[in-house]
C-alpha positions as CSV (number, residue, x, y, z in Angstrom):
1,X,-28.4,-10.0,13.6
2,X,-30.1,-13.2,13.4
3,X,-28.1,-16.6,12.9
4,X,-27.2,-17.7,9.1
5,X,-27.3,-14.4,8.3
6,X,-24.1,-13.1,6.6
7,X,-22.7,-10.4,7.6
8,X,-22.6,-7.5,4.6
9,X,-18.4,-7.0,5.9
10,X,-17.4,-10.9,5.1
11,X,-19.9,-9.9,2.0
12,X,-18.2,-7.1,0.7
13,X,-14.9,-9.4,1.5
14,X,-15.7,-12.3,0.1
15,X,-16.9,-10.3,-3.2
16,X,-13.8,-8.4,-3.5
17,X,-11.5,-11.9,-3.3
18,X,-13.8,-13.7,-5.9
19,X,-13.7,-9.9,-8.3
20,X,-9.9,-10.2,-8.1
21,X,-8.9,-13.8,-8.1
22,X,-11.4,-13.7,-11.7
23,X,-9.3,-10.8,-12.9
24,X,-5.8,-12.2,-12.0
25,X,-6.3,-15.2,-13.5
26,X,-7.6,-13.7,-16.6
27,X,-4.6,-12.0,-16.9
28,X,-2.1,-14.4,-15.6
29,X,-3.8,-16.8,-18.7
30,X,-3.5,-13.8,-21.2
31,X,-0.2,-12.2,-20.4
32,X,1.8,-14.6,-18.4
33,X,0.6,-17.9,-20.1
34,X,-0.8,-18.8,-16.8
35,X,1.9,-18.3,-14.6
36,X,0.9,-16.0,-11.9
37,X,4.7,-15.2,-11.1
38,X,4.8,-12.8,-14.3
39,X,2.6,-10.2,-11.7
40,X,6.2,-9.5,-9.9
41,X,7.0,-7.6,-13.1
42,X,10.3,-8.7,-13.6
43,X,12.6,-6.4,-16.1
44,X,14.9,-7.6,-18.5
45,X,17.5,-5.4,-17.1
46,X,18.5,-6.9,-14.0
47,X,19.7,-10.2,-13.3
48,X,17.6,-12.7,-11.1
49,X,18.1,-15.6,-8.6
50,X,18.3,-19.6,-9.8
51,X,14.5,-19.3,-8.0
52,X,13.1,-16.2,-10.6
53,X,15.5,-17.4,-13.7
54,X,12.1,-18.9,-15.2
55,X,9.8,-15.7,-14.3
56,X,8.1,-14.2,-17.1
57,X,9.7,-10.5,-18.3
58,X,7.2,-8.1,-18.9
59,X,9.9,-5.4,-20.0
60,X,13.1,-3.3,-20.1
61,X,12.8,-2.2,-16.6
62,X,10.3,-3.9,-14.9
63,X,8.4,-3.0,-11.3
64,X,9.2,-3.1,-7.8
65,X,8.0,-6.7,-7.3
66,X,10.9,-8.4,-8.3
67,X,13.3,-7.0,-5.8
68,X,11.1,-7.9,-2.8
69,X,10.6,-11.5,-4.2
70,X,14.2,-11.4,-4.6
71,X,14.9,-10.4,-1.1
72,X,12.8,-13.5,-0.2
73,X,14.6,-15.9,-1.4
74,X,17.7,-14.4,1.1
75,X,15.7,-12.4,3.4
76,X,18.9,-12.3,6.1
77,X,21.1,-11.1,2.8
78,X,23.6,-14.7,4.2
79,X,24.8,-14.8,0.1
80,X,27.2,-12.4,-1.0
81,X,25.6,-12.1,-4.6
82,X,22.9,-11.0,-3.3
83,X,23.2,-7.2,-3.9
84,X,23.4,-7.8,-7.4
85,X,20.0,-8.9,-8.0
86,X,18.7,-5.8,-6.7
87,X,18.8,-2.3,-7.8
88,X,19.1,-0.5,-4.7
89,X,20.5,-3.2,-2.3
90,X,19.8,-1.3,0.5
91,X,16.9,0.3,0.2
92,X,15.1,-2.6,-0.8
93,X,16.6,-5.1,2.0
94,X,15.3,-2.6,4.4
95,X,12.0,-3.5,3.8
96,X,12.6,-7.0,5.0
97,X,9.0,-7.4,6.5
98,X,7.4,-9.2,3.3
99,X,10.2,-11.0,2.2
100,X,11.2,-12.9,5.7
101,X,7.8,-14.2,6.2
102,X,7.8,-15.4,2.9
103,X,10.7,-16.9,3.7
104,X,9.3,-18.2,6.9
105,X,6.3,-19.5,5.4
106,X,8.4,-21.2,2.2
107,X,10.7,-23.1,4.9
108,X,13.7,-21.2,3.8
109,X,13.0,-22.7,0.3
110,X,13.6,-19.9,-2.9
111,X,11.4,-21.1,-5.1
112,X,8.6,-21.5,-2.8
113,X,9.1,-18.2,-1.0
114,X,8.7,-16.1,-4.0
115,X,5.1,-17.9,-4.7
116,X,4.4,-16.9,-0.6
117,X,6.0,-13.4,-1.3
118,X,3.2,-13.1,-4.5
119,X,0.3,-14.9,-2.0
120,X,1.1,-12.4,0.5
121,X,1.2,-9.5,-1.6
122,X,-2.3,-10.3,-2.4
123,X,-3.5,-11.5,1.0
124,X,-3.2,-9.0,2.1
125,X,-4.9,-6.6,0.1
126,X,-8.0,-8.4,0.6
127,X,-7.2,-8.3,4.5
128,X,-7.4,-4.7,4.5
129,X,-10.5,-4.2,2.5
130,X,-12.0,-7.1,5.1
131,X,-10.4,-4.8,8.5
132,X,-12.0,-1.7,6.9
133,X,-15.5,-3.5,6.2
134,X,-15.9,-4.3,9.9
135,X,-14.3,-1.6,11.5
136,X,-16.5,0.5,9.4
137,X,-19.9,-2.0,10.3
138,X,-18.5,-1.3,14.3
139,X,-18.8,2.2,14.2
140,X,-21.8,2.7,12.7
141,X,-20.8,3.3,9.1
142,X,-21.6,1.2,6.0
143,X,-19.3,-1.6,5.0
144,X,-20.1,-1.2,1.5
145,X,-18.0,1.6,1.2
146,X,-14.8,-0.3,1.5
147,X,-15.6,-1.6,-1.7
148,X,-13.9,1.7,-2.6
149,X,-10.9,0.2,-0.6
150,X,-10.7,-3.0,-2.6
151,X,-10.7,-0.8,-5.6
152,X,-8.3,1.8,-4.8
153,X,-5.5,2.7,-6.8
154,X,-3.0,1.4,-3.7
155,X,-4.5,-1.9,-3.8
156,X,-4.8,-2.2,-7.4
157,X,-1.3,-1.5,-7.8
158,X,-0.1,-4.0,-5.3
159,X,-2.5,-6.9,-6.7
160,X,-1.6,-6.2,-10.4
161,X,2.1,-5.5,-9.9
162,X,3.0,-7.2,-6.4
163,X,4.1,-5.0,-4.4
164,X,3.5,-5.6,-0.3
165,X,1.9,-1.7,0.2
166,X,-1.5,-3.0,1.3
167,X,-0.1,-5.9,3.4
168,X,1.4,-3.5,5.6
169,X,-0.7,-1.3,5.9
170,X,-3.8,-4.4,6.9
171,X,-0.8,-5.0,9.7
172,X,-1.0,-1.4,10.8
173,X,-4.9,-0.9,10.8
174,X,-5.5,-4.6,12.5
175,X,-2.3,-2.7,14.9
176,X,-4.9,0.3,15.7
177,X,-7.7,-2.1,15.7
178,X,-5.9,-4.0,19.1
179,X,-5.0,-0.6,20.1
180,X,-8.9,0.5,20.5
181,X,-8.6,-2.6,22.9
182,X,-6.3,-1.8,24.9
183,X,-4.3,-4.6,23.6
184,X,-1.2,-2.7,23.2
185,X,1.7,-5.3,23.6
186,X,-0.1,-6.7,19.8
187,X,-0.7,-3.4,18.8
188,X,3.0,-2.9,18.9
189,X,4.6,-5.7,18.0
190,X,1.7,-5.5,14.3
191,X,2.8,-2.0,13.9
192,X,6.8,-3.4,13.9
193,X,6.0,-5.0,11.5
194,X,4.3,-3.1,9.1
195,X,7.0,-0.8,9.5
196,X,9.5,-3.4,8.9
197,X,7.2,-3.7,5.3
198,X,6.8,-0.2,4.7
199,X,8.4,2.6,6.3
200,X,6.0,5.2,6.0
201,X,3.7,3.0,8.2
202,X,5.6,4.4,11.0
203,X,3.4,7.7,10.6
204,X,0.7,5.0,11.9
205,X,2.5,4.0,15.0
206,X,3.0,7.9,15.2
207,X,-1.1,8.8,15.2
208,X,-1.4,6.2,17.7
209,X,1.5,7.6,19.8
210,X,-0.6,11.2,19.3
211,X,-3.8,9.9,20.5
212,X,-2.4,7.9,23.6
213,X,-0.5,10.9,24.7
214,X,-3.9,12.5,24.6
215,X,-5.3,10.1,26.7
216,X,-3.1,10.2,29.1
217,X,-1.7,7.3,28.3
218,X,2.1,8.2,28.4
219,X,3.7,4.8,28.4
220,X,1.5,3.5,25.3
221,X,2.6,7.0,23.6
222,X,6.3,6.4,24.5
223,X,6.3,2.6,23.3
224,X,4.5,3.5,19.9
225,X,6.5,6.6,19.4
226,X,9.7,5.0,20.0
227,X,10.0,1.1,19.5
228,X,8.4,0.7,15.4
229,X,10.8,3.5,14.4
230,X,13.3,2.1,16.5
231,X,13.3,-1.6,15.6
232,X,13.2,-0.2,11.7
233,X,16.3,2.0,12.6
234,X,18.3,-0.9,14.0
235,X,17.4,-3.1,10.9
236,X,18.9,-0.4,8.3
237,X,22.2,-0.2,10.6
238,X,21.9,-3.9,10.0
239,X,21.5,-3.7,6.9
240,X,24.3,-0.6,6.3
241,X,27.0,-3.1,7.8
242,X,26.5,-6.2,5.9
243,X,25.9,-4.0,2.5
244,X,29.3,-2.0,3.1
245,X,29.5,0.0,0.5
246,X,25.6,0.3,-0.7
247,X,24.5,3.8,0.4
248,X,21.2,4.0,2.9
249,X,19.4,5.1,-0.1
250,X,15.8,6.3,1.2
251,X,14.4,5.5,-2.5
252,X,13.8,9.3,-3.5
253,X,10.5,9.4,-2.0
254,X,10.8,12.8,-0.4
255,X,11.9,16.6,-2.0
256,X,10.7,20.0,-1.5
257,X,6.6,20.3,-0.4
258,X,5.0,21.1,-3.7
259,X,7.4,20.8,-5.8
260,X,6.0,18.4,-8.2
261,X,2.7,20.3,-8.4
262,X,2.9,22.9,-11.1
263,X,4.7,19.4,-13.3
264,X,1.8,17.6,-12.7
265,X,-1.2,20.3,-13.6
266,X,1.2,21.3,-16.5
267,X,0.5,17.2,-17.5
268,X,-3.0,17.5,-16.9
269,X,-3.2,20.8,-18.4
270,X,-1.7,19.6,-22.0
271,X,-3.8,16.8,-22.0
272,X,-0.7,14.2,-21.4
273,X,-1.6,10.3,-20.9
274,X,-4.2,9.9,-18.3
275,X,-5.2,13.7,-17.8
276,X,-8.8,12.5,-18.4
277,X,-8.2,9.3,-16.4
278,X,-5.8,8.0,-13.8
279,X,-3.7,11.0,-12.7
280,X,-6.5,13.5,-12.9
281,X,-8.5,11.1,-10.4
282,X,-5.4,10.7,-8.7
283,X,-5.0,14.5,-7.7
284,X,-8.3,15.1,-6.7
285,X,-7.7,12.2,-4.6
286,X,-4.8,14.4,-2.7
287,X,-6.7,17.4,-3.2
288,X,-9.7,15.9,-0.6
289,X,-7.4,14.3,1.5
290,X,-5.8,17.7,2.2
291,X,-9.0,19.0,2.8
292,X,-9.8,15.9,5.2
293,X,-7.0,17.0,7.2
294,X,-8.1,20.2,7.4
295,X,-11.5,19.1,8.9
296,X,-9.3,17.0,11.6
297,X,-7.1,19.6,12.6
298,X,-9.8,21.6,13.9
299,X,-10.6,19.3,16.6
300,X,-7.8,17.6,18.9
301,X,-6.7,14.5,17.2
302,X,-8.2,12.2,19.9
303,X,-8.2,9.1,17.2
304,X,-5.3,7.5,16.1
305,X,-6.5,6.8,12.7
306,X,-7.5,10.8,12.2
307,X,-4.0,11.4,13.4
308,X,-2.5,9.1,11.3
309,X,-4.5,10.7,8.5
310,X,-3.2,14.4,8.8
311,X,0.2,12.9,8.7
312,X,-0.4,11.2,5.4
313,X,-2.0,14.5,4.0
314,X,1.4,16.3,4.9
315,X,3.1,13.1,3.5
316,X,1.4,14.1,0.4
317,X,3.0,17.4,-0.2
318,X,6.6,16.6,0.4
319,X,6.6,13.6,-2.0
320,X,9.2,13.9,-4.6
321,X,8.7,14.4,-8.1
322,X,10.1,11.5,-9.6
323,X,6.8,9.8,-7.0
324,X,4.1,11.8,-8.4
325,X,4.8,11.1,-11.9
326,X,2.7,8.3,-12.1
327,X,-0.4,7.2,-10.3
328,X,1.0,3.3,-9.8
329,X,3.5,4.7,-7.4
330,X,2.0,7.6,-5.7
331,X,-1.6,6.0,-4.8
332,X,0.9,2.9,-3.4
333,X,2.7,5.8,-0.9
334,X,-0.9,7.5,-0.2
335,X,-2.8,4.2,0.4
336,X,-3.5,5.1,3.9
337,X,-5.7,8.0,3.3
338,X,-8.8,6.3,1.7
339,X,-8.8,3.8,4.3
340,X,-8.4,5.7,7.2
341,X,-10.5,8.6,6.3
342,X,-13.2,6.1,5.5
343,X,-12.8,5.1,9.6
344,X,-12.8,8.5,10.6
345,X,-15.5,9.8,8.8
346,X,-18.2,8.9,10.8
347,X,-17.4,10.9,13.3
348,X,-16.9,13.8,11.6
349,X,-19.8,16.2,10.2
350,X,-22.1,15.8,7.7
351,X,-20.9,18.3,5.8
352,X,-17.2,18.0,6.6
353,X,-17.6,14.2,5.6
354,X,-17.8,14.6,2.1
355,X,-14.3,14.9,2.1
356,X,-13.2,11.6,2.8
357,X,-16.5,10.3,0.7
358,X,-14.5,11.5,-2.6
359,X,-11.9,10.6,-1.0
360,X,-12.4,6.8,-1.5
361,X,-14.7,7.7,-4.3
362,X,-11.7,9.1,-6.5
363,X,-9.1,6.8,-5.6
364,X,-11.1,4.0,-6.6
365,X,-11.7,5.7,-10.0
366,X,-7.3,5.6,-10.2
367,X,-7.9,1.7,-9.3
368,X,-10.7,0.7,-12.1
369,X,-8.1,3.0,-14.5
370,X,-5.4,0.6,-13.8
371,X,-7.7,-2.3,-14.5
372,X,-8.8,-0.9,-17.5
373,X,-4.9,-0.6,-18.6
374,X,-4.0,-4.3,-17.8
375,X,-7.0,-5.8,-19.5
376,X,-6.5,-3.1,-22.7
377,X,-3.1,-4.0,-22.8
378,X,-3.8,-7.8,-22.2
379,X,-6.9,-8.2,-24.3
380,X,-6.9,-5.8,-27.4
381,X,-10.6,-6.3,-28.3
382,X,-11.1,-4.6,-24.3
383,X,-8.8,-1.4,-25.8
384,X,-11.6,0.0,-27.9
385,X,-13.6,0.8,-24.9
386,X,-13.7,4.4,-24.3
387,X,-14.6,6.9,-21.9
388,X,-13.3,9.5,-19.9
389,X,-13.7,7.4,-16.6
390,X,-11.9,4.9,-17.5
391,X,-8.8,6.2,-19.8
């Protein structure tokens, strides 16, 4: 590439940060009379910190947000009162990854950690779409398509209701990006913490551990397999004996395989909210990732992102109901499949590739949905645009 020359990854970067730091502000003005702290969705229900008494409430209940920018102002749970700021103490102090580097990052200062937590949250979003732009440009692929990525019903989510999905998984992807170079002591100690974020992202460190072990690679199998999970384990026993009392809730994300599937086409079927919007684009998005593992399986999983794939697709099945009711909190759990199947399809067939196309294709129309809900909602004059894409 010749010098001055941009590359079309920092391109499709750069154009996702300036999209979204336009539309967050526009909202922020028109919601949250400018402050940007009313994106943690803070309900009126629960009672907040000294450092989130001011935040805007955006309703009865609110969003995940707020408990993660409450566990940043005590990351370490050192004040008693903690626990009763949060609705699930702790399930949500288990995902201490976010929080404690907001922490770290606000010099142990409440008020400023929760802006970090909400800088983070969004940071990182825009770090994944830049890791799948260039790991896409390295193997041959077009960066253009992680446009789809920067548009995805995951990232949305976590930009317009500030949640730290898509910062851990930018850790786990930049963890399997080291890994590719044999720069494992990183690759581990990334995929640590994108665990200590998100659980799920173990299933990362798992597809890693898979492809190692079929490279003969034992040891780097053994320390992916073991130390993520492990280091996650020994922070919920933390966790379980400070919070004595406070049941090692797993947040209900997991029941029987299916069994939220004949709810959700009955929704669609009745023409429920969204059946010719979000959560029909949302289950066609599961419906190709399913079929994207079915293309992987038919080849040894030599990759670590195509075996972190198939694990997501299986994820997919066993999520629990009270998940798939709404596309804001399964596309969060499912982010991983558009991205990775996006890395993986280039080296899959022609054909078989279309898969993972409308893939990222149809999670991106879940994402642009969600947009269309928060500027409807936030500009009525926007609500009298119609459509079937976009309701």
């Amino acid at each position: 590439m010749r010098r001055g020359v941009v590359k079309p990854w920092v391109v499709v970067t750069l154009g996702c940060g300036v999209t979204w730091a336009c539309l967050l502000a526009a909202l922020a003005v028109g919601r949250f009379a400018g402050d940007a702290r009313g994106f943690l969705c803070a309900g009126a229900a629960f009672q907040r910190p000294a450092a989130l008494a001011d935040v805007p409430v955006v309703s009865q209940w609110g969003y995940d947000g707020q408990f993660y920018a409450v566990v940043a102002t005590d990351p370490l749970l050192l004040k008693d009162d903690t626990r009763r700021y949060l609705d699930s103490p702790a399930y949500r102090a288990s995902r201490v990854g976010a929080p404690l580097l907001a922490w770290l990052l606000g010099l142990g200062q409440p008020r400023a950690a929760v802006w970090f937590y909400l800088l983070l949250c969004w940071a990182g979003a825009l770090a994944l779409v830049g890791l799948a732009a260039a790991w896409l440009a390295e193997r041959g692929g077009s960066p253009w398509w992680a446009l789809t990525v920067g548009v995805s019903g995951g990232v949305a989510a976590s930009m317009l209701r500030a949640t730290p999905d898509a910062l851990a998984l930018a850790l786990a992807v930049a963890g399997l990006w080291l890994l590719a170079r044999e720069r494992l002591p990183w690759a581990v100690g990334l995929l640590v913490a994108a665990t200590l974020i998100r659980e799920t992202m173990v299933l990362v460190a798992t597809g890693g551990a898979v492809a190692e072990l079929f490279a003969g690679r034992r040891r780097a199998a053994a320390l992916l397999a073991v130390v993520p999970g492990g280091v996650y384990g020994a922070w919920r026993a933390v966790v379980a004996l400070h919070l004595e009392g406070s049941p090692l809730a797993t947040g209900g994300n997991l029941g029987v395989p299916f069994a939220w599937l004949a709810t959700k086409l009955t929704s669609l079927a009745r023409g429920g909210a969204g059946a010719v919007g979000m959560e029909l684009w949302g289950v066609l998005a599961i419906v190709a990732g399913l079929g994207g593992a079915v293309v992987l399986v038919r080849d040894p999983l030599r990759q670590a992102a195509a075996a972190a794939f198939v694990l997501f697709a299986l994820l997919s099945v066993g999520l629990a109901s009270q998940v798939m009711v709404e596309a804001y909190a399964y596309a969060r759990v499912l982010l991983p499949l558009p991205v990775l199947g996006l890395l993986v399809a280039s080296g899959t067939r022609p054909l078989a590739r279309l898969w993972f196309y409308f893939l990222a294709a149809f999670q991106a129309l879940v994402g642009l949905a969600m947009v269309r809900v928060e500027l409807g909602s936030t500009f009525p004059a926007l609500a009298n645009l119609k459509g079937y894409l976009f309701s």
